[in-house]
DOKOLDO-154061 format. One line per 4 residues: number of its first residue (from 1); their letters; for each residue x, y, z of C-alpha. Coordinates in steps of 0.05 Angstrom, whole numbers. Example, Ala and Ser with C-alpha at 12.3 -4.5 7.8 and 13.67 -1.06 7.14 Angstrom:
BEGIN
1	as	246:-90:156 | 273:-21:143 .
END
This chain:
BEGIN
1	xxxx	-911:560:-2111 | -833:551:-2111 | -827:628:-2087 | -879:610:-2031 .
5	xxxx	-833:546:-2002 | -767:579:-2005 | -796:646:-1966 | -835:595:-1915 .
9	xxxx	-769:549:-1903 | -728:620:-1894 | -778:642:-1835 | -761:570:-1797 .
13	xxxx	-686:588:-1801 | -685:648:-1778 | -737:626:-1717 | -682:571:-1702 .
17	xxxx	-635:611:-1701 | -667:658:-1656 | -683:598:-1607 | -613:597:-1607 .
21	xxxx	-584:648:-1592 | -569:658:-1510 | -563:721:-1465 | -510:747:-1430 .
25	xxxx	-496:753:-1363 | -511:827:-1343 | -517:816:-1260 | -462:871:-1255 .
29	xxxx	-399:899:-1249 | -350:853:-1198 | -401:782:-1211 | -398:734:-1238 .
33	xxxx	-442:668:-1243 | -402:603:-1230 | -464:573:-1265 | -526:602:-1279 .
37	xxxx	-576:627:-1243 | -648:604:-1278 | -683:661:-1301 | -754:639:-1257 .
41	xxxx	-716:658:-1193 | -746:718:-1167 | -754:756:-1092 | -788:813:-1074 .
45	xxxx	-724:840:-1029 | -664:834:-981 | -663:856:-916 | -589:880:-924 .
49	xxxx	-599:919:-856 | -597:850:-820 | -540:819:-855 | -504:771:-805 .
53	xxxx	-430:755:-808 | -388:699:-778 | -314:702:-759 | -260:748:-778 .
57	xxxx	-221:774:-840 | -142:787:-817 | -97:815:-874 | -51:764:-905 .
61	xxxx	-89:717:-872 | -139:661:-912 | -204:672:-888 | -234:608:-845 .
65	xxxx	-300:598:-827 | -328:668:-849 | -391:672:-879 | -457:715:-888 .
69	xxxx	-525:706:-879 | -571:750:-912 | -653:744:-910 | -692:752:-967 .
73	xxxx	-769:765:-970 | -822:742:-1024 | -782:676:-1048 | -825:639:-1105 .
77	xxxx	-795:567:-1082 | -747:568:-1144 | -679:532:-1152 | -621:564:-1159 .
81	xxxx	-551:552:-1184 | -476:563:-1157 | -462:638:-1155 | -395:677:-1135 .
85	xxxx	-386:747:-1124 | -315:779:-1117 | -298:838:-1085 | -274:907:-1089 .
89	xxxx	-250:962:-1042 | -199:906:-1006 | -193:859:-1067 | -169:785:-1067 .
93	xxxx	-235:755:-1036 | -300:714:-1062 | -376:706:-1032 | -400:639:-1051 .
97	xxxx	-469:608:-1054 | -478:543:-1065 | -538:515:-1098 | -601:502:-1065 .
101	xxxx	-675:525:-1066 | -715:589:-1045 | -767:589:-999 | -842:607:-1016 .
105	xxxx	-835:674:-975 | -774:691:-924 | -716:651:-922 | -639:658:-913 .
109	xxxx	-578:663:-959 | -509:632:-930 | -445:651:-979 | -374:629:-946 .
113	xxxx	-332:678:-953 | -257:651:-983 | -193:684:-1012 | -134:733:-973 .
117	xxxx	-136:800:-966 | -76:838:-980 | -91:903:-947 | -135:921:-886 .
121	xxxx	-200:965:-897 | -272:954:-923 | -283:885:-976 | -349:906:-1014 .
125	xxxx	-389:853:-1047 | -451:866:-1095 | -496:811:-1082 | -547:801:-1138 .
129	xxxx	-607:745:-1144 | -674:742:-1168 | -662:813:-1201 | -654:840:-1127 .
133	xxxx	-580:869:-1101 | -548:884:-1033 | -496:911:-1024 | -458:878:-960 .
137	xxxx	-385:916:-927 | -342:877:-878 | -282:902:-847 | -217:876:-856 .
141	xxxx	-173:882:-798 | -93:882:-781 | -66:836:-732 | -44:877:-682 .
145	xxxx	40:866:-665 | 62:858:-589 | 123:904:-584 | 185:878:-573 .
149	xxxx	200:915:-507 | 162:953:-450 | 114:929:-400 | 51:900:-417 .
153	xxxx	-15:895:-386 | -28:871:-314 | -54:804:-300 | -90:766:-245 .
157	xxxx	-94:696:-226 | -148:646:-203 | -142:680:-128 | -135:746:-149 .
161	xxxx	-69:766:-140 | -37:812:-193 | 29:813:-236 | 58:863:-276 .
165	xxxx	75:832:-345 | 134:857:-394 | 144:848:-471 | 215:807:-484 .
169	xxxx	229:798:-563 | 169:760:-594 | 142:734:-519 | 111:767:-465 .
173	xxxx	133:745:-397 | 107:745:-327 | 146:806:-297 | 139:776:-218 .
177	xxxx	140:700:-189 | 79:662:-178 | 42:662:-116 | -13:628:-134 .
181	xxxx	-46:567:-86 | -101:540:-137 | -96:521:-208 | -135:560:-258 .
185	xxxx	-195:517:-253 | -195:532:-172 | -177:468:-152 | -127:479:-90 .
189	xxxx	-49:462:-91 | -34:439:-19 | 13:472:17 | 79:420:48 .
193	xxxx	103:438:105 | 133:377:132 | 203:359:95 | 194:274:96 .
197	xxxx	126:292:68 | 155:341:23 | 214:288:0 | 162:237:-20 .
201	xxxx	117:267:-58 | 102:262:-129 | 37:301:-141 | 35:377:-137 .
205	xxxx	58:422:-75 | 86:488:-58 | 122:527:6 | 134:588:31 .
209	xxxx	214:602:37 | 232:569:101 | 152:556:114 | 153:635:122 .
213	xxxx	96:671:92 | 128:745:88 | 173:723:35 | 103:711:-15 .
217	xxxx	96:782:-28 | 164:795:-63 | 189:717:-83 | 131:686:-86 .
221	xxxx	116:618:-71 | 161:543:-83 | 129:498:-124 | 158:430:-140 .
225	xxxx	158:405:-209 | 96:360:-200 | 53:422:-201 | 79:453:-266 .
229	xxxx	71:390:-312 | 1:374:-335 | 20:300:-338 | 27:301:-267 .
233	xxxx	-28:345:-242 | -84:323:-274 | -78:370:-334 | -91:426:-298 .
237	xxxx	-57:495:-305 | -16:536:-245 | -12:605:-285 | -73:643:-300 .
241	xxxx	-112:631:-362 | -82:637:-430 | -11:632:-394 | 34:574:-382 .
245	xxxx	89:539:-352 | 152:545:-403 | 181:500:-439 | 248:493:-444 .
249	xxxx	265:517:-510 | 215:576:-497 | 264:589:-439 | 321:585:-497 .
253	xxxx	280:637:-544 | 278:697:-483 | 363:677:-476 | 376:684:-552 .
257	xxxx	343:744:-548 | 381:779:-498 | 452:749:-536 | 455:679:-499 .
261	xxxx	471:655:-436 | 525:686:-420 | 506:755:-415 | 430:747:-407 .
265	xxxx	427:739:-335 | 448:808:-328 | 400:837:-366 | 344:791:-327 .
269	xxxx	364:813:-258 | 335:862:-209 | 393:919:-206 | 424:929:-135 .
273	xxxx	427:901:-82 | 369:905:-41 | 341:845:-58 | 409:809:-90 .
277	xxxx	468:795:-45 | 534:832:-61 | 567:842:-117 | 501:826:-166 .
281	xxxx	554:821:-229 | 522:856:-286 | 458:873:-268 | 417:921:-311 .
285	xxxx	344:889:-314 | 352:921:-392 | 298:860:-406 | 246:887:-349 .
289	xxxx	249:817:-333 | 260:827:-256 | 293:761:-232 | 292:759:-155 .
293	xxxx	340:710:-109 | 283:675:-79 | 319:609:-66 | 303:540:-75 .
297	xxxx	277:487:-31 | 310:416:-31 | 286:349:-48 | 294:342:26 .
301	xxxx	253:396:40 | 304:437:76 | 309:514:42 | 369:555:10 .
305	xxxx	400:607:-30 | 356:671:-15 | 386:727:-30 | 439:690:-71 .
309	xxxx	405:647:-123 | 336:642:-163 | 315:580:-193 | 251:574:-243 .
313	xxxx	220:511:-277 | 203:495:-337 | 156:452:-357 | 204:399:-403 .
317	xxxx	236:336:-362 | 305:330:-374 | 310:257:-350 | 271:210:-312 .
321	xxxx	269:243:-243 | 298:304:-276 | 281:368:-305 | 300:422:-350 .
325	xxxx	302:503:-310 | 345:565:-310 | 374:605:-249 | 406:662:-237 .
329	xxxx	464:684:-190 | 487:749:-153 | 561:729:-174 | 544:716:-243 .
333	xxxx	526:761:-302 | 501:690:-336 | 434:659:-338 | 444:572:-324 .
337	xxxx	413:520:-360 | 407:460:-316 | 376:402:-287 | 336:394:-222 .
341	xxxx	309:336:-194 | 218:343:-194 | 219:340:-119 | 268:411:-120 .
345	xxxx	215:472:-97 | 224:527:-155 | 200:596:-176 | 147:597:-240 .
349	xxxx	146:648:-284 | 93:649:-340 | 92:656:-402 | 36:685:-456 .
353	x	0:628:-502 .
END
């Protein structure tokens, strides 16, 4: 009878410790379960043919706002847990699905995407649940680099007039003047002939040199300053979309590029002189930038320097009834950083957001 209790009491240990004992995680190579899954979960299949993806991996970029959707079929209605997947091919990223409950039948899987990838090429993720796996590919891509030099892609405006566009440094510039009548959201910019009118205004305008509209094709039209700042015309935009007036130290980062001010207008102006008066000190254009002498018009309204003197705005006041803009000067190899007053008619350049 003794023999008979210790053999029975040996058979309830070993079932507890059988009861006991747990199994590992064998979902497969590259996941790994945050918390587990519970073993109920079950679906028939993924439809990894249909697999939807939101926004854009970069390399040496965090990915924001990427995720994956990916439909199941045959859901039994079962909860299941936090589960992470990390990736191979392109390494350094993670699929994550929160918790939440299948449906009875079809339903949808959303994991958020998180992590940087190092290198550019193919981030492969094994996605396992219920006993089912898909295997889902996205593409990471390289940010593609603007050169440094060289003309860029044409551009046209609200109206439809087109401008040549050139690479300077890190920026990519307008290559001609404005000529532009509307803002980017077609609402007109009147056009000031009348110099008391012209002298009194503080909302935007612009003029043809001297009221003459052969000089638009090759200088453009005069704005004044109250056209270029979105504080003063309604937040609305003179340069096409996706390009802007610039600021002042934007102005500063083309000038440090081409050594500073006092060789930089050189390298900004047209060479010759068939548009610049004589002598055009130290033109070479080496920039591409193309600066013309398409004058100024005065607070007055009465016109000047053609030939002799360009004058462009940017969009940073410098004082009250001032503002910060650069010119160029057929006697000059230097590019000026002054002050002119809003109601001054100017050249625009623009710049690339």
């Amino acid at each position: 009878m003794k023999k008979l209790f210790i053999a029975f009491a040996l058979t309830i240990a070993l079932v507890s410790c059988k009861k006991e004992t747990s199994t590992p995680n064998t979902s497969g190579n590259n996941t790994t379960d945050t918390t587990k899954t519970s073993n109920d979960v079950s679906i028939t299949g993924f439809d990894c043919a249909g697999v939807k993806v939101t926004g854009t991996l970069t390399k040496d970029k965090a990915a924001n706002n990427v995720t994956v959707t990916l439909t199941y079929t045959g859901g039994n209605g079962k909860t299941y847990l936090t589960k992470s997947h990390t990736s191979t091919g392109v390494t350094g990223l993670s699929a994550t699905l929160l918790a939440g409950n299948l449906a009875n039948g079809e339903g949808t899987l959303v994991y958020t995407i998180s992590g940087t990838p190092t290198t550019a090429g193919t981030a492969n993720f094994s996605i396992i649940l219920g006993g089912k796996t898909c295997s889902i590919n996205l593409k990471v891509e390289v940010v593609s680099q603007n050169p440094t030099s060289g003309y860029g892609p044409n551009i046209t405006d609200t109206e439809g007039n087109t401008y040549k566009t050139v690479y300077i440094g890190t920026q990519q510039w307008m290559a001609e003047n404005l000529k532009v009548s509307k803002y980017s959201d077609g609402t007109t910019i009147p056009n000031i002939t009348d110099n008391n009118q012209w002298e009194n205004l503080t909302t935007g305008a612009w003029a043809y040199y001297k009221n003459d509209a052969a000089n638009n094709a090759k200088y453009g039209k005069l704005y004044n300053w109250y056209t270029v700042s979105p504080t003063t015309n309604g937040n609305n935009n003179v340069c096409p979309t996706g390009w802007h007036v610039p600021t002042d130290a934007e102005w500063t980062v083309l000038t440090d590029y081409l050594d500073g001010l006092t060789v930089a207008g050189g390298k900004m102006k047209e060479v010759g002189t068939t548009s610049w008066d004589s002598p055009n000190t130290d033109a070479t254009n080496t920039s591409s930038f193309t600066g013309l002498p398409g004058g100024h018009r005065y607070y007055d309204g009465s016109y000047g320097g053609i030939g002799y003197y360009g004058l462009w705005w940017s969009s940073t006041e410098s004082a009250t009834n001032g503002t910060w803009t650069r010119s160029l000067s057929s006697k000059y190899g230097n590019t000026y950083r002054g002050g002119s007053g809003k109601s001054y008619g100017a050249s625009v350049r623009c710049l690339k957001d």
